[in-house]
C-alpha positions in Angstrom: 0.2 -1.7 -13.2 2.6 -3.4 -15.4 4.8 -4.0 -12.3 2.3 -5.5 -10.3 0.9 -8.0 -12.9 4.8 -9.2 -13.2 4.9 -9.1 -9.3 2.0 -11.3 -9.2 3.1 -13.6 -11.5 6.9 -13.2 -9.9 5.3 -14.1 -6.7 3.7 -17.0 -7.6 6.7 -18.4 -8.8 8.2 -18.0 -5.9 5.5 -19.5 -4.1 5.1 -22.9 -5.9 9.3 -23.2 -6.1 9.0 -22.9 -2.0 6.3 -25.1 -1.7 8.3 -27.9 -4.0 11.3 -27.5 -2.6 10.0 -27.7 1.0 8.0 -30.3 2.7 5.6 -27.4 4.8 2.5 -28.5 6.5 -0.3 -25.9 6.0 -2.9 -26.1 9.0 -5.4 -24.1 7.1 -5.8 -21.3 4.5 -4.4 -18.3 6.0 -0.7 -19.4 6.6 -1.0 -20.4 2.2 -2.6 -17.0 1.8 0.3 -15.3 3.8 3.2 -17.2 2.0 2.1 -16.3 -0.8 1.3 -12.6 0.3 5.0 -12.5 1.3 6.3 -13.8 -2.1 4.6 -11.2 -3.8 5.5 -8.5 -1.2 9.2 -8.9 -2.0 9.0 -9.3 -6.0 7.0 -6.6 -5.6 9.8 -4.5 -3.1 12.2 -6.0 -5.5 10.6 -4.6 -9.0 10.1 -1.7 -7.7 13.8 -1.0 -6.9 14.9 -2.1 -10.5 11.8 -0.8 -12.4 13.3 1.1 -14.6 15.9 -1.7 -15.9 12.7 -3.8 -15.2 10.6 -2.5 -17.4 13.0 -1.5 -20.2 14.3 -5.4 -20.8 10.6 -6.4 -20.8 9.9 -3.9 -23.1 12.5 -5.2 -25.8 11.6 -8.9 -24.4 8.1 -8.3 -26.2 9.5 -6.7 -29.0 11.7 -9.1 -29.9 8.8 -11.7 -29.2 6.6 -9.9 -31.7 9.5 -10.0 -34.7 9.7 -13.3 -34.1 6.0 -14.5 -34.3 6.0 -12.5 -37.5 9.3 -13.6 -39.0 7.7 -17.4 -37.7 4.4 -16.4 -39.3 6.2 -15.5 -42.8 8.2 -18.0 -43.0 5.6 -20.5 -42.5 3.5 -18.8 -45.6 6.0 -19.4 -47.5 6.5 -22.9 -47.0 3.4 -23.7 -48.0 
């Protein structure tokens, strides 16, 4: 689950960098919808192969995120 919301949101990424980078002329919805299906597809492939390192430096990511907030949120008490 985890590894396809960061897929997703890998893939999309992907997708707008492409579209900025590249002057591409849609003629229609599906070729978007496929470019976009293909981004995802190899984040996807690409997560899946390194999940385990994946995961575990997103896991301390967070962590360190959430000592931070709190050492921001303290610190900010304080001052006040």
């Amino acid at each position: 689950m985890i590894l396809t919301v960061l897929a997703i949101l890998i893939g999309t990424g992907i997708f707008f960098l492409i579209n900025s980078m590249l002057d591409i002329t849609y003629f229609g919805c599906g070729p978007i919808g496929f470019l976009w299906f293909g981004c995802f597809i190899v984040s996807y492939a690409i997560l899946t192969s390194l999940g385990g390192i994946v995961l575990g430096l997103l896991k301390w990511i967070v962590i360190g995120v959430i000592i931070l907030f709190v050492i921001g949120l303290i610190v900010n008490k304080n001052n006040d």
